[in-house]
C-alpha positions as a Markdown table, in Angstrom:
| # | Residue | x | y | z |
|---|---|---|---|---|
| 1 | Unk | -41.3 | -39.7 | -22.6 |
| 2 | Unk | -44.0 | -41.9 | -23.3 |
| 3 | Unk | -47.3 | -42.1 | -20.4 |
| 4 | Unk | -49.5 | -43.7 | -22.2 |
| 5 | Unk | -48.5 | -47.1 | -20.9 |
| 6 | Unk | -50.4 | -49.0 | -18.4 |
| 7 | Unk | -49.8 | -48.4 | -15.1 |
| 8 | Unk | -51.4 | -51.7 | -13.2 |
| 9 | Unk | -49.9 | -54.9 | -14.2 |
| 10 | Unk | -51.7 | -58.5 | -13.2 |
| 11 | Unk | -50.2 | -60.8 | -10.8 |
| 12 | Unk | -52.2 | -64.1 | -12.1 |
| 13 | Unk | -55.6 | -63.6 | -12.5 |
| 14 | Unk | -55.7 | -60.5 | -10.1 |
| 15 | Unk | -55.2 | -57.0 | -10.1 |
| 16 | Unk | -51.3 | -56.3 | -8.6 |
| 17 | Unk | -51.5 | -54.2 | -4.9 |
| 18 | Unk | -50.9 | -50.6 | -5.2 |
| 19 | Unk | -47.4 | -49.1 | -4.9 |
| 20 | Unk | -46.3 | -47.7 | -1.3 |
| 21 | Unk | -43.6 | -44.6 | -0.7 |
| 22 | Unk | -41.1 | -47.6 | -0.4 |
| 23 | Unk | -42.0 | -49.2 | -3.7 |
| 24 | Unk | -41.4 | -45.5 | -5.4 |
| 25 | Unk | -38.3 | -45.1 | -3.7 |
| 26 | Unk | -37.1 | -48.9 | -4.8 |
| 27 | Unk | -37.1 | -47.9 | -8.4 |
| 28 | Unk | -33.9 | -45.9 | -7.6 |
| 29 | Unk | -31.9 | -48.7 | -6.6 |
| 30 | Unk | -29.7 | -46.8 | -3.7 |
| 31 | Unk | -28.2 | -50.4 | -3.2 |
| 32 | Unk | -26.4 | -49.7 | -7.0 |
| 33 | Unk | -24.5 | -46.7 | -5.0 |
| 34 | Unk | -21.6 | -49.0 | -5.1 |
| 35 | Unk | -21.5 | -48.1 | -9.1 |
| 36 | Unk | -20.2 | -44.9 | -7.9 |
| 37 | Unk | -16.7 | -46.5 | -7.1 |
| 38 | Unk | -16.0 | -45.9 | -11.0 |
| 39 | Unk | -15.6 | -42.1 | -9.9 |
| 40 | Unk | -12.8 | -42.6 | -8.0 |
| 41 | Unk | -10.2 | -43.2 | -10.6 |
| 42 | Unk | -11.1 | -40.3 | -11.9 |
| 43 | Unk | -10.6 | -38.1 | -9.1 |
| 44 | Unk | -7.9 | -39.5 | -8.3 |
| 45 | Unk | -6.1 | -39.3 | -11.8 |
| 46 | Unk | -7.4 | -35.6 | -11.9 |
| 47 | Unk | -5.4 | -35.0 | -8.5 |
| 48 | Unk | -2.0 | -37.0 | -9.2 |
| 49 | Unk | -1.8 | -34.9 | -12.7 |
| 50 | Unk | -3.2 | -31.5 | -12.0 |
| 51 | Unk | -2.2 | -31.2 | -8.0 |
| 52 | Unk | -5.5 | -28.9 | -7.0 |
| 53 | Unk | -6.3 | -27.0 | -4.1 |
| 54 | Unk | -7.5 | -29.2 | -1.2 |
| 55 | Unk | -10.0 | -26.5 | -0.1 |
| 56 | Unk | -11.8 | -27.0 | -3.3 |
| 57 | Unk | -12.2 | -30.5 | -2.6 |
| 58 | Unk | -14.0 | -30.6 | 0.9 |
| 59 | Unk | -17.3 | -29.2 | -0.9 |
| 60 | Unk | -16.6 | -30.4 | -4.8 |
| 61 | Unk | -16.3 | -34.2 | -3.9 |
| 62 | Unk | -19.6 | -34.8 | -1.5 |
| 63 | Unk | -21.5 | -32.3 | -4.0 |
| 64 | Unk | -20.0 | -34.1 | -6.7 |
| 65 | Unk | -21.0 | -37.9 | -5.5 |
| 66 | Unk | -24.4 | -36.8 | -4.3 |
| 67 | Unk | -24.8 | -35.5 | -7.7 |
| 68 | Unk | -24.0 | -38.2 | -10.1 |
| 69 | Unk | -26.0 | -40.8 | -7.4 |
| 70 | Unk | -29.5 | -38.3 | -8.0 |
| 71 | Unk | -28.7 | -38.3 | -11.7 |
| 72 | Unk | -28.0 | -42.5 | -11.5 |
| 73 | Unk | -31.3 | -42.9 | -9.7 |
| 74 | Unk | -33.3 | -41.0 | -12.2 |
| 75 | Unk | -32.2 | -43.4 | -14.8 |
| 76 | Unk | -32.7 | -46.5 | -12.7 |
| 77 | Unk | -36.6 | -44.9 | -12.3 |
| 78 | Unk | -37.2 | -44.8 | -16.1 |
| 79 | Unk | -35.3 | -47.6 | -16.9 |
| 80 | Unk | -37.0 | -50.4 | -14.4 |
| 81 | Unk | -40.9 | -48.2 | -15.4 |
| 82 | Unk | -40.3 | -48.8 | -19.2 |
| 83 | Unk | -38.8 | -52.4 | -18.5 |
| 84 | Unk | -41.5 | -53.5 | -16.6 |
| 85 | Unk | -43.4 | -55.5 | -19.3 |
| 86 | Unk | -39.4 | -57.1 | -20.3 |
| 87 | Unk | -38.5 | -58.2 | -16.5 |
| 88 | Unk | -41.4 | -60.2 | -16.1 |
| 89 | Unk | -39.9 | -62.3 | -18.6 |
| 90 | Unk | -36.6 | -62.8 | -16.3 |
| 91 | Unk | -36.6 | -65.2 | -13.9 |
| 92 | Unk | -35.3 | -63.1 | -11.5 |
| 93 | Unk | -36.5 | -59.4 | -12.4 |
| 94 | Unk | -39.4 | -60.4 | -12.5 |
| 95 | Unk | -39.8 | -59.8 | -9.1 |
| 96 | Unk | -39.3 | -55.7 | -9.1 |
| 97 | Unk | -41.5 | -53.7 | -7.4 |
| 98 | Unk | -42.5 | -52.3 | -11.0 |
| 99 | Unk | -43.6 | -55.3 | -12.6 |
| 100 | Unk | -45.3 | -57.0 | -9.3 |
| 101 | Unk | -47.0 | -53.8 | -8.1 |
| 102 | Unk | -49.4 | -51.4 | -9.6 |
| 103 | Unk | -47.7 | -47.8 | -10.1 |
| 104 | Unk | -48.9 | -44.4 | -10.9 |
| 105 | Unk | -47.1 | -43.3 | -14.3 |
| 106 | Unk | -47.4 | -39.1 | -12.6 |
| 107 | Unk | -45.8 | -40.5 | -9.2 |
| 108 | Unk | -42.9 | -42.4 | -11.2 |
| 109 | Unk | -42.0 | -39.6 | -13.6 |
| 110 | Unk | -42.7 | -36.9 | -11.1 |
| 111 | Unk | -39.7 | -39.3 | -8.8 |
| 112 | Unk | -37.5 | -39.2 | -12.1 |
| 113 | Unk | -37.7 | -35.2 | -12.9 |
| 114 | Unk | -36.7 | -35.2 | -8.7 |
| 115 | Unk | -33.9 | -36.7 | -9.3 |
| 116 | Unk | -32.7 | -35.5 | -12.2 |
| 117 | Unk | -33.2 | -32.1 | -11.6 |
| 118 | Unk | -31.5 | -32.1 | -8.3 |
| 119 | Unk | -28.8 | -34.1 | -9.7 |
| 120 | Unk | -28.1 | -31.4 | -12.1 |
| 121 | Unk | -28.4 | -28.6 | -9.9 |
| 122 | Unk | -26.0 | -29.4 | -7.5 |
| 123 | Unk | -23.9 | -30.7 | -10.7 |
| 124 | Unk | -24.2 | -27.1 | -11.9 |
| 125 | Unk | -22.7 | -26.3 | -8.0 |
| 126 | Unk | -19.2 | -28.1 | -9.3 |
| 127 | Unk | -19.0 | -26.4 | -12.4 |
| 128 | Unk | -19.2 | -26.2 | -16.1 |
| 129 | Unk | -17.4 | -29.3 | -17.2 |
| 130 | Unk | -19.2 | -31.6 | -14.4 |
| 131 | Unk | -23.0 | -29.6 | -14.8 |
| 132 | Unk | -22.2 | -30.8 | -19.0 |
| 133 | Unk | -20.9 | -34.5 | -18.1 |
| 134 | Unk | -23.8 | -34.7 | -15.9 |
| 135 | Unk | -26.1 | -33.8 | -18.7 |
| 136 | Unk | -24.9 | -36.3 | -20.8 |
| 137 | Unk | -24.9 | -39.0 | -18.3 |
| 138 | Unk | -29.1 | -38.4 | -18.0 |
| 139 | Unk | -29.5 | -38.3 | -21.5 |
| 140 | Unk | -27.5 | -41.8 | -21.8 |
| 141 | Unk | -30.3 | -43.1 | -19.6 |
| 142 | Unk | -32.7 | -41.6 | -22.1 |
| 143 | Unk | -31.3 | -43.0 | -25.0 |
| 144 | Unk | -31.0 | -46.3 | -23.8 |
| 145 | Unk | -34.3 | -46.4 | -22.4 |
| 146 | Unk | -36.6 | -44.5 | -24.3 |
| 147 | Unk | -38.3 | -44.7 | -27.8 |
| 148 | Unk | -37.6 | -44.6 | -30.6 |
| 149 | Unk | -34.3 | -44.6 | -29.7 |
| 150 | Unk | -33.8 | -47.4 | -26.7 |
| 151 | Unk | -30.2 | -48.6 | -27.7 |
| 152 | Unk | -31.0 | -51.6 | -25.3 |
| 153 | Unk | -32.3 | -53.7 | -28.0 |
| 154 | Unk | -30.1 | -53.5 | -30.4 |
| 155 | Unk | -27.0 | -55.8 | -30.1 |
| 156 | Unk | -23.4 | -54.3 | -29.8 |
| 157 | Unk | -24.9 | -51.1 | -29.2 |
| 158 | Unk | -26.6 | -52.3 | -25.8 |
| 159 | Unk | -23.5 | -52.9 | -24.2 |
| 160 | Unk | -21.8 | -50.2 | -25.2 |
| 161 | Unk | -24.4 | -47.8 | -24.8 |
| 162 | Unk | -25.0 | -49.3 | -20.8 |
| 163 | Unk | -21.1 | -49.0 | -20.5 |
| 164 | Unk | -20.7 | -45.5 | -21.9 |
| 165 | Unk | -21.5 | -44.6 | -18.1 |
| 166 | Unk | -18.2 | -45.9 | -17.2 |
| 167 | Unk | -16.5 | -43.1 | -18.8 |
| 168 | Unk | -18.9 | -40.5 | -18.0 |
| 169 | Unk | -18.5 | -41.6 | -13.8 |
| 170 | Unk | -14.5 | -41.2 | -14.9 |
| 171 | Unk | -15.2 | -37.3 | -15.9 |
| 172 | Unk | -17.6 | -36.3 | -13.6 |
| 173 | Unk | -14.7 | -37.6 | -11.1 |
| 174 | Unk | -11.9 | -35.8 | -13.4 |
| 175 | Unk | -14.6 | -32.7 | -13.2 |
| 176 | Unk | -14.8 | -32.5 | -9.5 |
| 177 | Unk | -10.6 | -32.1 | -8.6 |
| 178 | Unk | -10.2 | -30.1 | -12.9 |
| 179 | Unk | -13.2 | -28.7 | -14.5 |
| 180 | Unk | -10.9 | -26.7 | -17.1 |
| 181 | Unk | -8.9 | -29.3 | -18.8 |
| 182 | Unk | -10.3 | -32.6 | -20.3 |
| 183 | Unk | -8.3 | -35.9 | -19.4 |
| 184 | Unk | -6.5 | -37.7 | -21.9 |
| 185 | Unk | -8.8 | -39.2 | -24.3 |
| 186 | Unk | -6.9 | -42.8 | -24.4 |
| 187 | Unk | -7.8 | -43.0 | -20.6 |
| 188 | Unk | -11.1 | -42.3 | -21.4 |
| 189 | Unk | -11.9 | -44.9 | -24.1 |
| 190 | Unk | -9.6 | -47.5 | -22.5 |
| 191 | Unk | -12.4 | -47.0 | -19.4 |
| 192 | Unk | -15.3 | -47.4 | -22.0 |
| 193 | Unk | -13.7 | -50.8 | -23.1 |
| 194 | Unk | -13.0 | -52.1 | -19.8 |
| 195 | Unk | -16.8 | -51.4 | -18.7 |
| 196 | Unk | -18.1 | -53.0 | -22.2 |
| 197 | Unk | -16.1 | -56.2 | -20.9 |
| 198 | Unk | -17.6 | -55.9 | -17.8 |
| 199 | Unk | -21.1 | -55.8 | -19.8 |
| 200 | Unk | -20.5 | -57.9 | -22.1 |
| 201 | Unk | -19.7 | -60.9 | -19.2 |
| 202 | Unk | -22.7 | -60.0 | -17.6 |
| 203 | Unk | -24.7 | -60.7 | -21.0 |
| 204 | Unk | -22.7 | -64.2 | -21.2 |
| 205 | Unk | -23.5 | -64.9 | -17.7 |
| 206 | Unk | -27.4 | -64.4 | -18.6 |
| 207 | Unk | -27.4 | -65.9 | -21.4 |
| 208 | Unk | -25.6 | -69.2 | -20.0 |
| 209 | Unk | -28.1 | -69.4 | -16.8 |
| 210 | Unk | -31.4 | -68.6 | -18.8 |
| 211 | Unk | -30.9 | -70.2 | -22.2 |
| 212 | Unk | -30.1 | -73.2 | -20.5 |
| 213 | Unk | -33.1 | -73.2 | -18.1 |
| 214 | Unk | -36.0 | -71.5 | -19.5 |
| 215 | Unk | -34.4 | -71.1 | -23.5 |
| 216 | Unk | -33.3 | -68.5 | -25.9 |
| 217 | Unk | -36.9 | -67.5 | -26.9 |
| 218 | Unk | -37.3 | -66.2 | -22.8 |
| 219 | Unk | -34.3 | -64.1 | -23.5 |
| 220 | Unk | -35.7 | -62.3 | -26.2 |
| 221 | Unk | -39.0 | -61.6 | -24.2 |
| 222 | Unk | -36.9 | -59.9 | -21.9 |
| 223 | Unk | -33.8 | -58.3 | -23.9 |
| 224 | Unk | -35.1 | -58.4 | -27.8 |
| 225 | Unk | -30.7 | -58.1 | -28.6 |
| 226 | Unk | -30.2 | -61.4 | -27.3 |
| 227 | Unk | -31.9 | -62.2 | -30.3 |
| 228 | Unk | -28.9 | -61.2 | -32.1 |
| 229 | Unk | -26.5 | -63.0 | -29.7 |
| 230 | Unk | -24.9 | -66.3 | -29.1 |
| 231 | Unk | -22.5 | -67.6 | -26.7 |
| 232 | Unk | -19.8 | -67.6 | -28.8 |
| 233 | Unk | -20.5 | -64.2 | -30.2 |
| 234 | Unk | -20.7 | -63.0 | -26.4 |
| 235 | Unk | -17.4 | -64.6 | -25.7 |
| 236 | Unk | -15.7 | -63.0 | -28.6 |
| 237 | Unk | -16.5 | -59.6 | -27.7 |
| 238 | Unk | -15.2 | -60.0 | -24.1 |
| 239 | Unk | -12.3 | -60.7 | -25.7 |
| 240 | Unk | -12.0 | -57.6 | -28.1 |
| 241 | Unk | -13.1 | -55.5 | -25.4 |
| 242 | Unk | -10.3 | -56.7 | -23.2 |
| 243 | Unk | -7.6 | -56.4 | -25.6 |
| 244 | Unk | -8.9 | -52.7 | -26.6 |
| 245 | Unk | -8.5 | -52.1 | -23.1 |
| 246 | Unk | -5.5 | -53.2 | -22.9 |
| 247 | Unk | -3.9 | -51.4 | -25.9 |
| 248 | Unk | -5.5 | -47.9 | -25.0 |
| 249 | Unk | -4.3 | -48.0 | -21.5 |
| 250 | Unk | -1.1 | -49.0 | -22.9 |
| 251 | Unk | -1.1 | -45.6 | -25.1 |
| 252 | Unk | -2.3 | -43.8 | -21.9 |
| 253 | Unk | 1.1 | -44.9 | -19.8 |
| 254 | Unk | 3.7 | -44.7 | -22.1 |
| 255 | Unk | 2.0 | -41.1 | -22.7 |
| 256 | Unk | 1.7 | -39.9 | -19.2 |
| 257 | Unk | 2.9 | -42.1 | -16.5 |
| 258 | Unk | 5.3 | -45.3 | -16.7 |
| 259 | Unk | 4.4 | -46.2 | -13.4 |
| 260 | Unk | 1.1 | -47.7 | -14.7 |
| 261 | Unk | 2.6 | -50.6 | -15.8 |
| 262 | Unk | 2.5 | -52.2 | -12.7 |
| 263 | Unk | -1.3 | -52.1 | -12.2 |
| 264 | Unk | -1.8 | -54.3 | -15.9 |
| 265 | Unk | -0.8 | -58.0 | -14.6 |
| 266 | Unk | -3.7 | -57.0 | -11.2 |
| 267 | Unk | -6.0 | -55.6 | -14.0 |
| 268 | Unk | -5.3 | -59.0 | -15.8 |
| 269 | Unk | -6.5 | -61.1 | -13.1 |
| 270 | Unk | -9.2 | -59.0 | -12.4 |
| 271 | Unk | -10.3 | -59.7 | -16.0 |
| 272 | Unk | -9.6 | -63.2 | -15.8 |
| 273 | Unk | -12.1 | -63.1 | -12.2 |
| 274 | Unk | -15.0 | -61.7 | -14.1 |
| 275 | Unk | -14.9 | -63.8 | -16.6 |
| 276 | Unk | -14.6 | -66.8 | -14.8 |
| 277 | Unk | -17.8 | -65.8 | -12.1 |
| 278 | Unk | -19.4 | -65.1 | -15.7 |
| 279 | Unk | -18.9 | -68.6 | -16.9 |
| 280 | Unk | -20.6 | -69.9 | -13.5 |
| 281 | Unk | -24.4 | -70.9 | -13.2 |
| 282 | Unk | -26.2 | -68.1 | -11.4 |
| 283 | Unk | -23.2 | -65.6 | -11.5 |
| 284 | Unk | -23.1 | -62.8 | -9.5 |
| 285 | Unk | -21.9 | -60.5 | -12.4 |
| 286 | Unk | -25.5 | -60.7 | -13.5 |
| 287 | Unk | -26.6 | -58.4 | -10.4 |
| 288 | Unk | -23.5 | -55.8 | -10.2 |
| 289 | Unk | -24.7 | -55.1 | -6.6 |
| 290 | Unk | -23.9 | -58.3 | -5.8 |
| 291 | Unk | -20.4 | -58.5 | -6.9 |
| 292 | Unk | -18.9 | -57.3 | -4.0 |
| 293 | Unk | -20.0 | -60.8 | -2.2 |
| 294 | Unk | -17.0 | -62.5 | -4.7 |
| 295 | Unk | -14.2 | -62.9 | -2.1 |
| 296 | Unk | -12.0 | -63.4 | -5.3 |
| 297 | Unk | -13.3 | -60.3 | -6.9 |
| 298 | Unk | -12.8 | -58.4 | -3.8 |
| 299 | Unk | -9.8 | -59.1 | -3.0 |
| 300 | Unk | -8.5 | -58.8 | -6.8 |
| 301 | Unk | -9.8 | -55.4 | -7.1 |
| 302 | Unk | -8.4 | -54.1 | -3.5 |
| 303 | Unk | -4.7 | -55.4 | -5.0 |
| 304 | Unk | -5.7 | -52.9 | -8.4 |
| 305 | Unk | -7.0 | -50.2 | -5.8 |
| 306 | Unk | -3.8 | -50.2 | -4.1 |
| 307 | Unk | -1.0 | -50.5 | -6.8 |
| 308 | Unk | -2.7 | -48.1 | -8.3 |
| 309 | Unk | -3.0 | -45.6 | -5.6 |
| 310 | Unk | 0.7 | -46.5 | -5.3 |
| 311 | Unk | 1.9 | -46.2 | -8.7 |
| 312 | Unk | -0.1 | -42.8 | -8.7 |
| 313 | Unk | 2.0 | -41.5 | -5.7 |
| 314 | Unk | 5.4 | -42.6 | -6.2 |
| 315 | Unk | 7.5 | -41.8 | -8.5 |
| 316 | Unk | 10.1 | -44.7 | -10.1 |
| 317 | Unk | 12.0 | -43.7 | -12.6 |
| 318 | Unk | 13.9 | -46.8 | -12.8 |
| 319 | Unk | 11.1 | -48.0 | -15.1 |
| 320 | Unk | 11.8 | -45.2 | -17.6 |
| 321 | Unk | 13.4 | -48.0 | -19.8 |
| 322 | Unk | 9.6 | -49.4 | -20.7 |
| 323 | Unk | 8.6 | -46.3 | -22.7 |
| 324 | Unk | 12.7 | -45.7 | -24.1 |
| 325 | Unk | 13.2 | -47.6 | -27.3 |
| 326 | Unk | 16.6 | -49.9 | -27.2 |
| 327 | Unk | 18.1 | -52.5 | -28.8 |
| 328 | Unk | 19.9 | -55.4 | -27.7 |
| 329 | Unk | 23.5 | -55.7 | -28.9 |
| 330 | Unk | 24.2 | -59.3 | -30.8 |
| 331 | Unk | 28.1 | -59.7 | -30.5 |
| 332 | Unk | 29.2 | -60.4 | -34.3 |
| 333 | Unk | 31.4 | -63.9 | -34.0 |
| 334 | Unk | 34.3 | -63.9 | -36.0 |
C-alpha cells in the first residue's frame, strides 16, 4: 500500500495539530460495530438448517464477532487514511480526525496490520471456512480502497463492491455455527442485493443533500463515481436491486423453507423506510451508524428480526401450498 502520501494536512493557512492515541484509535470507527448485526442472519440460518452442537458455539460466536470487528476496523483505518484528501470535500467528512489532524503514515498502517492480523488470527481459531471468508473480507477493503484498483470510483462497481461485505458478514456468521458446508448460494446473492439497495439509497441520499447545496462538481471532489451518476440513475438502481432481492430470496424459500414467506411483506416495508429516510434532506442513511436513531427504521426492522426468528423456529406446514403448483378448476357451463 502506497506511504508516500503526505501525512500533515493544512487546516487554513496553518499546519493541522498532531494526532493523539484517541485520533489513531478513531480511524477504526468502533461506533460502526452495529454493522456487525448483518452476522446474525447468518448464524442464525446456519443453526435452524444444520442444528450444531451448542458447546461449539459458547467460544465460536464471541471469537467469531471479535474477529470480523478487528478485520472491519482495519479497513475503516485504510479506508478514512487514503480518503483523507476526498472527505475534505464533504461537508460533513470533512471533519475526521484524518483529514483535520496531522497523522504519521508508520502509526496508521502499523494500527491497520494490528487489526488485521489479529482479526485473522482469531478467524483462523473458528476454522477453515471463517479464517478464508475473513480473508476475503480484508482484501475487499483493499480493493476498494487501494490503487490501482480502488473500486470506489468507479460507478456500479462502488456500490457493489462496499456491499459485497454484506454477504461476506452472512458467511463468516454461517462459518461460526457450519464451517464444512457452504449456504445456499441464492441466500447469498439475494443478501448482496439487498445491501447494494441499501448502498445505493445512501448514494441518493448524498447526492440529494450535496448537489443541491454545494453542487455536483463537490461530489466528484469527494466520490470521482458520482461523476457517472444522476438522481434518476440512483433511483433506478434501487429499484433493480430491490427486485433482485426479491426474486433470489424467492428461489431461496421455495428451495429450503416455506416459512419465509412471511418475513417478504416486513422486508417490503423495510425497503419502502430506507428509501423514504433516503429521499429526506440530511438523511440518516448517509451515516449507517446513525440509522438506528429512525424510530420507523427501528421498529420495522425489530418486526423482520422477529418473524424471522419465528418463521426460522416453527414449522407451518399449512403453507406448503405456496411452493406446490395447482390449478384452479373453471366449471365448464353447459
Amino acid at each position: 500500500m502506497p506511504t508516500n502520501q503526505k501525512s500533515i494536512p493544512v487546516v487554513g493557512t496553518q499546519a493541522a495539530p498532531q494526532g493523539r492515541i484517541s485520533d489513531y484509535l478513531s480511524l477504526a470507527r468502533f461506533d460502526h460495530v452495529t454493522k456487525h448485526v448483518f452476522v446474525l442472519p447468518g448464524l442464525v440460518l446456519a443453526y435452524a438448517l444444520q442444528s450444531p452442537a451448542l458447546p461449539a458455539l459458547y467460544f465460536n460466536v464471541p471469537v467469531g464477532l471479535l474477529s470480523a470487528i478487528c478485520i472491519a476496523s482495519a479497513n475503516y483505518v485504510i479506508n478514512e487514511w487514503l480518503d483523507r484528501e476526498h472527505d475534505a470535500a464533504h461537508p460533513t467528512k470533512s471533519t475526521r480526525r484524518a483529514v483535520v489532524v496531522a497523522l504519521r503514515p508508520s502509526i496508521v498502517y502499523g494500527e491497520y496490520f494490528l487489526f488485521a492480523i489479529t482479526g485473522l488470527v482469531l478467524g483462523y481459531l473458528i476454522g477453515t471456512l471463517f479464517f478464508l471468508t475473513s480473508i476475503a473480507f480484508l482484501a475487499s477493503g483493499i480493493l476498494y480502497n487501494v490503487r490501482p484498483m480502488r473500486v470506489k470510483d468507479k460507478p456500479y462497481l462502488d456500490v457493489l463492491m462496499e456491499c459485497l461485505n454484506n454477504p461476506i458478514r452472512f458467511l463468516l456468521g454461517w462459518a461460526i455455527v457450519d464451517g464444512l458446508t457452504l449456504p445456499p448460494v441464492s441466500v447469498l446473492v439475494a443478501y448482496w442485493m439487498a445491501g447494494a439497495f441499501l448502498m445505493a439509497a445512501k448514494r441518493l441520499g448524498e447526492y440529494r443533500d450535496i448537489s443541491a447545496t454545494a453542487g455536483v462538481a463537490v461530489l466528484s471532489k469527494y466520490r470521482r463515481s458520482f461523476h457517472y451518476y444522476s438522481e434518476e440513475s440512483l433511483m433506478v438502481s434501487c429499484f433493480v436491486y430491490a427486485m433482485m432481492t426479491a426474486f433470489l430470496s424467492g428461489v431461496f424459500l421455495v428451495k429450503y423453507r416455506v416459512e419465509y414467506i412471511l418475513v417478504f411483506p416486513f422486508i417490503s416495508g423495510l425497503f419502502a423506510v430506507y428509501i423514504w429516510l433516503a429521499a429526506r434532506p440530511g438523511s440518516v442513511v448517509q451515516r449507517p451508524e446513525r440509522l438506528f436513531h429512525s424510530r420507523r427504521l427501528d421498529v420495522m426492522l425489530a418486526a423482520c428480526i422477529v418473524v424471522f426468528i419465528v418463521a426460522t423456529f416453527v414449522d407451518m406446514p399449512f403453507l406448503d401450498f405456496v411452493a406446490t403448483p395447482s390449478f384452479i378448476s373453471i366449471p365448464v357451463l353447459r
